[in-house]
C-alpha positions as CSV (number, residue, x, y, z in Angstrom):
1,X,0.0,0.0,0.0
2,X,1.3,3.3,-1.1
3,X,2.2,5.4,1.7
4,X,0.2,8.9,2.1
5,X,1.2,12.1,0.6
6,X,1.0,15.1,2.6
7,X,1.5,18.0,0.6
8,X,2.8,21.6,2.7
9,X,1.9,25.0,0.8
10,X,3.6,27.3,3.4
11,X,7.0,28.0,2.6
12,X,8.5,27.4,6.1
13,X,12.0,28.1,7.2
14,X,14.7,25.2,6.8
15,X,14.2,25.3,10.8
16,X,10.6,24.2,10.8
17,X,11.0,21.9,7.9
18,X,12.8,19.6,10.5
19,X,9.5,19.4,12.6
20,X,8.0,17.1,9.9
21,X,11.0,14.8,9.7
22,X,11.4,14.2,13.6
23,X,7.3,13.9,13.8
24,X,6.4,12.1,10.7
25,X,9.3,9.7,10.0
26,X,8.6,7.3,6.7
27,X,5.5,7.3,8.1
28,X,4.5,9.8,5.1
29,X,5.4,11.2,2.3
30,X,6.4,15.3,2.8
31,X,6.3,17.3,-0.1
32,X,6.7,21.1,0.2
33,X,5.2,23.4,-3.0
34,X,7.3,25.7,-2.7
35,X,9.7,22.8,-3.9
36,X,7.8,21.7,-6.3
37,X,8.6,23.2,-10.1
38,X,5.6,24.9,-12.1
39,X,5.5,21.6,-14.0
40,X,4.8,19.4,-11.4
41,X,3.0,21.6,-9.6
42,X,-0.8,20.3,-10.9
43,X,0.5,16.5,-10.6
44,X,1.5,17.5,-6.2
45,X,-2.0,18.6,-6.0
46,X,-3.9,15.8,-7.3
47,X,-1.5,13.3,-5.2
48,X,-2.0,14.8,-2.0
49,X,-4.3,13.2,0.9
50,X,-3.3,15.9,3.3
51,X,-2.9,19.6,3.2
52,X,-1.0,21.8,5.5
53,X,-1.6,25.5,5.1
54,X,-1.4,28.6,6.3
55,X,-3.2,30.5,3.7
56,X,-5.4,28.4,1.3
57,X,-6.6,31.4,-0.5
58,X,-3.3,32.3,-1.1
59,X,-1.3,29.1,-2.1
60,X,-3.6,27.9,-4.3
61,X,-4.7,29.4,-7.3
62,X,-8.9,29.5,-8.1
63,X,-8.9,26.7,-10.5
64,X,-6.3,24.4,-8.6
65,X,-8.6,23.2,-5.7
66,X,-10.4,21.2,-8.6
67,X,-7.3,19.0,-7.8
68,X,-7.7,18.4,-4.3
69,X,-10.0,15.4,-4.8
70,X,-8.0,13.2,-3.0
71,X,-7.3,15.6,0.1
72,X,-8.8,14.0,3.2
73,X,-7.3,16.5,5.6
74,X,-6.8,19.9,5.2
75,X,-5.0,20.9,8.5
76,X,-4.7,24.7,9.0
77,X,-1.5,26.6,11.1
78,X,-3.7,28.9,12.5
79,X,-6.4,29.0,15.4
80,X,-9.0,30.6,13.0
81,X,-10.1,30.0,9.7
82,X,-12.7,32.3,8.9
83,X,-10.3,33.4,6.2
84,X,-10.3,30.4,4.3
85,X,-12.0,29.3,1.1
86,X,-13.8,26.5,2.8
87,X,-16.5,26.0,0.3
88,X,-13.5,25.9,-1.9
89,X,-12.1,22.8,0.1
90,X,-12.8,19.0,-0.9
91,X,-16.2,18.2,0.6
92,X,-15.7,15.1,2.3
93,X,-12.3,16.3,4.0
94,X,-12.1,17.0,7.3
95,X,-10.4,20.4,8.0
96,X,-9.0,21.5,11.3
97,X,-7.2,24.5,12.6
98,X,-4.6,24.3,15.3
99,X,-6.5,25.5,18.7
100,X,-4.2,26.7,21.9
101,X,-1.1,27.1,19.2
102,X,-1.0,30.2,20.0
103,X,-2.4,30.8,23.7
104,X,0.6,31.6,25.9
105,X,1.7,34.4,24.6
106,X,-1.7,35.6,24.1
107,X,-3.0,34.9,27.6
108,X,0.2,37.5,28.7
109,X,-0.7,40.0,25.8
110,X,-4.3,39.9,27.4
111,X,-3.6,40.3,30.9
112,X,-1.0,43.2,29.9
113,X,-3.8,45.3,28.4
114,X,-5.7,44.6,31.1
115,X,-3.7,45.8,33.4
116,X,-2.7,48.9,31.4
117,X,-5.9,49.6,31.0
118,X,-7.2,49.7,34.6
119,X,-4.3,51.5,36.0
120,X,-4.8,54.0,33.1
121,X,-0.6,53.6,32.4
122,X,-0.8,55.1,29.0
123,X,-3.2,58.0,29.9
124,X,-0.7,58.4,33.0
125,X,2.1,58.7,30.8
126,X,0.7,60.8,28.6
127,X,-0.4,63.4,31.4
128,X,3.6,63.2,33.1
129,X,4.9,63.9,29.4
130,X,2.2,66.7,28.8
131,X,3.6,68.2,32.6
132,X,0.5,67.2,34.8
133,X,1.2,65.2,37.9
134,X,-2.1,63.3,38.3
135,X,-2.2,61.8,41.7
136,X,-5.6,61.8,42.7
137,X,-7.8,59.8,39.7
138,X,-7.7,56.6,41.3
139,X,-7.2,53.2,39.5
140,X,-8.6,50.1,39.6
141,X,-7.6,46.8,41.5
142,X,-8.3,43.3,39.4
143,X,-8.8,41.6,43.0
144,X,-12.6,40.8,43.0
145,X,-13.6,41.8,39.7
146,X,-15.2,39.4,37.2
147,X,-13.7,38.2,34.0
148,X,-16.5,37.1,31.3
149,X,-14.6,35.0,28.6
150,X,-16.4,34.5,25.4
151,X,-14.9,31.9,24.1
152,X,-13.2,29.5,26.7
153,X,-11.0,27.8,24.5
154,X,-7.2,27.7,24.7
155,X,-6.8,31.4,24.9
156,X,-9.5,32.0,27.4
157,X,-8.2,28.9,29.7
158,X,-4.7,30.0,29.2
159,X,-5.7,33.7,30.4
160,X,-8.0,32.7,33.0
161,X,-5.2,30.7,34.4
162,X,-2.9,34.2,34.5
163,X,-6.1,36.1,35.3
164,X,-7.1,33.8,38.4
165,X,-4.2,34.7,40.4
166,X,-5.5,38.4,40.6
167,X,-8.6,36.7,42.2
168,X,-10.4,37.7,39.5
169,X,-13.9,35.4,39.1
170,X,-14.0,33.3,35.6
171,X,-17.5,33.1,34.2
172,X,-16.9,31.9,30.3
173,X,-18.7,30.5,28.0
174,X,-17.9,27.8,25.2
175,X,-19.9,25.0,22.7
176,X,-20.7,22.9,24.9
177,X,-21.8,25.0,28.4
178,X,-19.3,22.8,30.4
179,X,-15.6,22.2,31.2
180,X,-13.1,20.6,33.5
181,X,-11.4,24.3,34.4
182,X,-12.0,26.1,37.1
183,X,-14.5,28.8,36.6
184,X,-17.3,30.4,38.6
185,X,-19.4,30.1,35.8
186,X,-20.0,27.9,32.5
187,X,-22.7,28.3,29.9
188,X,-22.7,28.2,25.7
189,X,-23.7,31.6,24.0
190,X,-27.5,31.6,25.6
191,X,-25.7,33.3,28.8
192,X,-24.3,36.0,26.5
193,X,-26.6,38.5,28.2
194,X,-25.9,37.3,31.7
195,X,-22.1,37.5,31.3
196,X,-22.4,40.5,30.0
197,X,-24.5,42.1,32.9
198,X,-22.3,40.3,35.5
199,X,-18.1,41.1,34.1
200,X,-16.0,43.8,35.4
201,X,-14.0,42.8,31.7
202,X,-15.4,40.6,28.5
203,X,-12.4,39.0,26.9
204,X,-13.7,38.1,23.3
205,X,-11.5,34.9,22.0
206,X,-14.2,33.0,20.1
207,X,-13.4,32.3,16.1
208,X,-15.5,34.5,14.0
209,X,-18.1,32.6,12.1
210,X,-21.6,32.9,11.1
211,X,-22.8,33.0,14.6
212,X,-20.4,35.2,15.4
213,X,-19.9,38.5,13.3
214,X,-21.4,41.2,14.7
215,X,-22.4,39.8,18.0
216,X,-21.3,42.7,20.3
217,X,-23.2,45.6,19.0
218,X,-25.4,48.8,20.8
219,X,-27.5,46.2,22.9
220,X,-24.7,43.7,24.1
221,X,-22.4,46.9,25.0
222,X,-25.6,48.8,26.6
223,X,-25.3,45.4,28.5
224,X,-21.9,46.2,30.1
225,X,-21.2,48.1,33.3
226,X,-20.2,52.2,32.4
227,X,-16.7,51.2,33.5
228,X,-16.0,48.0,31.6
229,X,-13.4,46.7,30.1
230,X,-13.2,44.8,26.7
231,X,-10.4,43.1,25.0
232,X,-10.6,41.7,21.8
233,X,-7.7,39.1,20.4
234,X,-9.9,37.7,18.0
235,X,-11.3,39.2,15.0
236,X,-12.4,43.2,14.7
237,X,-15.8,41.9,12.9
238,X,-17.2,40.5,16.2
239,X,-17.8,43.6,17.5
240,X,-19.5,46.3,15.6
241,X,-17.2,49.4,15.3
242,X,-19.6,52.0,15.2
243,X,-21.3,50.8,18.3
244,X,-17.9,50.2,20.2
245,X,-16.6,53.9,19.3
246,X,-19.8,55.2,20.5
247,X,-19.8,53.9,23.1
248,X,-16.3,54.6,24.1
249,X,-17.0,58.4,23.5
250,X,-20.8,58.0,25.4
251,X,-18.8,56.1,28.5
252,X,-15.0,57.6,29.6
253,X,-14.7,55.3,32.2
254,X,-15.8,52.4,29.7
255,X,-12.3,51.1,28.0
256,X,-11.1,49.1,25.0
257,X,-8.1,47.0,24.3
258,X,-8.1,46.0,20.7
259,X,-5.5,43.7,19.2
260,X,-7.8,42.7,16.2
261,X,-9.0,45.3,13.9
262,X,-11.7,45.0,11.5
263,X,-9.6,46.3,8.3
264,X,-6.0,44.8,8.2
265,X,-2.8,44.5,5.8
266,X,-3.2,40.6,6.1
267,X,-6.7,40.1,4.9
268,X,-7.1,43.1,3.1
269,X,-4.0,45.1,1.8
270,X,-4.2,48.0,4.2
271,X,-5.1,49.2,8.0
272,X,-7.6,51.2,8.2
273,X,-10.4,52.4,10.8
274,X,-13.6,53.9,10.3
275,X,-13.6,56.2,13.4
276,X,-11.0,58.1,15.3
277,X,-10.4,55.0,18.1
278,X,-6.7,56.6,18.6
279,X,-8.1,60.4,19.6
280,X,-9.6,58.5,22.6
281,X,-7.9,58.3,25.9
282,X,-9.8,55.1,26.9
283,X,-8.8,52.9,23.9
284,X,-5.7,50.7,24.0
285,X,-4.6,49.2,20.5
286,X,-1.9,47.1,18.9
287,X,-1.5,45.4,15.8
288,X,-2.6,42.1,16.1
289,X,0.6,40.9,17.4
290,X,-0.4,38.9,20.3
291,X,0.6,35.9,19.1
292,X,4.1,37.1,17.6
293,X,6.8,36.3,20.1
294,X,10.3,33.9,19.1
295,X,9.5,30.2,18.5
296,X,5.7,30.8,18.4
297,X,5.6,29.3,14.6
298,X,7.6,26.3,15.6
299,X,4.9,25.0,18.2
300,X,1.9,26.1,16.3
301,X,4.3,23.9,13.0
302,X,4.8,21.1,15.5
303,X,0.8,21.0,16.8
304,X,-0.3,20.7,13.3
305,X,2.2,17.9,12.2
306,X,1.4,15.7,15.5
307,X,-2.5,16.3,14.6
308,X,-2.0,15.2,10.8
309,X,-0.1,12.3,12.8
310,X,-3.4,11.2,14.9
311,X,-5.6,11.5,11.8
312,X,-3.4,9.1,9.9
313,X,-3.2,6.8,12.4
314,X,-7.1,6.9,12.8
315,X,-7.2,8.7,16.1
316,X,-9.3,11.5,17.1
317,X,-8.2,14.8,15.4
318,X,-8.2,17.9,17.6
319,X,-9.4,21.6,16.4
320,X,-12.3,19.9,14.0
321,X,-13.7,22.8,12.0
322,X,-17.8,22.8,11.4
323,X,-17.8,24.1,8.0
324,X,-21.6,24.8,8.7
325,X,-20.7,27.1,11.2
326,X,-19.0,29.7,8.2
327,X,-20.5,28.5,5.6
328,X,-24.7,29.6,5.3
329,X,-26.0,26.4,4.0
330,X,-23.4,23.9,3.9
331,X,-25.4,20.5,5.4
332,X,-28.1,20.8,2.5
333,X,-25.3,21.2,-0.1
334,X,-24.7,18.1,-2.6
């Protein structure tokens, strides 16, 4: 029996490349495109029964997926995938992303805008540099406040864990409305309106899907206490950006960290924001870099291969995407 063919379209560093050796052995059958000339390039597609990819849109060209018959996994590097062309995808592969790849140094990113934003550093600083020595406006402890984490996967566990020894309380919510963490409180997206009501601060680490987009708008934030805080590490269009700059300009004491924007230079050529977020003193931004610290690729590289490992072997695959969650539609297709 022929061994399988897994076919890689990012073009990793030699470094990386060394992942699938040590992992996959003669297990498999590696082949990296970026190898491959322009004359073999149709004949790698049509041979492959696994993908791994960063950017399907990207590495493929339109009329090459027609190729893919044979692809049975198509496994993702990244923890989302509402970028991907999933209607484009085999039909009867399974596709998975790499969940918790990339929690650590999220979790940290999280809790540092947190903290920066209830001790006000950057307005602070900005006052000192400006020559006012603001000692009176008083900050904000984390001890006793409530975290609400929508979207209690491997970023929300991993910064809960970081969060819990403020003694900040963990009410989250997931799929399934249960977990083995500690939290004070579990539910699915039903409790959206009781998590809101309840959090001192509403981390928002869920994927962005059909359910998803636009799910914090006038009525979720009218939800929030006046002094809230929001982070979002996921994607800009879960949260409406009107309603969120209103509401920052409506509320002074409400405050915003925003590492995901809802224009960027990855998906769409260009950063760009509809409203003046950075004239506001109670906004908190960087450029979707939570993720991006030394030897971050190399674990989400190594997660991948060791879950294209357990789907060869016929275990159970991790990260599983629903491809009815993005895609309006999908179960009554063909």
């Amino acid at each position: 029996m022929p061994k399988p063919e897994i076919l890689v379209t990012h073009n990793f560093e030699e470094r990386h490349r060394g992942i699938f050796e040590e992992i996959i052995g003669d297990s498999a059958g590696v082949v990296f495109l970026a190898d491959v000339s322009e004359k073999e390039r149709a004949d790698a597609l049509s041979r492959a029964d696994v993908v791994i990819s960063w950017s399907a849109a990207k590495e493929f060209r339109p009329e090459e997926f027609r190729l893919l018959g044979g692809v049975r996994l198509v496994q993702f590097l990244t923890a989302g995938v509402n970028h991907a062309p999933l209607e484009s995808l085999p039909r009867g592969a399974t596709v998975a992303s790499v969940p918790g790849a990339y929690a650590e140094p999220m979790a940290e990113h999280i809790t540092g805008m947190i903290l920066a934003l209830a001790k006000r550093l950057c307005v602070c600083h900005a006052k000192l540099k400006g020559g006012e020595f603001d000692q009176s406006t008083r900050n904000r402890m984390l001890r006793g406040m409530t975290c609400g984490v929508l979207g209690f996967g491997g970023i929300g566990q991993a910064a809960s864990k970081i969060l819990r020894a403020f003694s900040v309380r963990i009410y989250a919510i997931n799929t399934s409305g249960t977990t083995t963490e500690p939290v004070d409180f579990i539910g699915t997206l039903e409790a959206l309106d009781f998590i809101l009501e309840h959090s001192d601060i509403v981390l928002i680490s869920l994927p962005l899907n059909l359910r998803t987009k636009g799910l914090i708008s006038d009525r979720e934030l009218g939800l929030m206490k006046p002094d809230g805080i929001l982070i979002n590490v996921a994607r800009g269009a879960i949260v409406d950006q009107r309603a969120l700059y209103t509401r920052l300009v409506q509320f002074p004491d409400f405050r915003a960290g925003i590492d995901a924007w809802w224009v960027e230079p990855g998906t769409s050529g260009e950063f760009r924001v509809d409203y003046p977020f950075f004239d506001l003193p109670n906004v908190l931004g960087s450029p979707h870099n939570s993720a991006v610290v030394p030897g971050v690729m190399g674990t989400a590289v190594r997660m991948a291969v060791e879950n294209v490992m357990r789907f060869l072997k016929g275990e159970k695959v991790r990260g599983v995407v629903r491809r009815e969650d993005y895609i309006k539609g999908w179960e009554r297709q063909g």
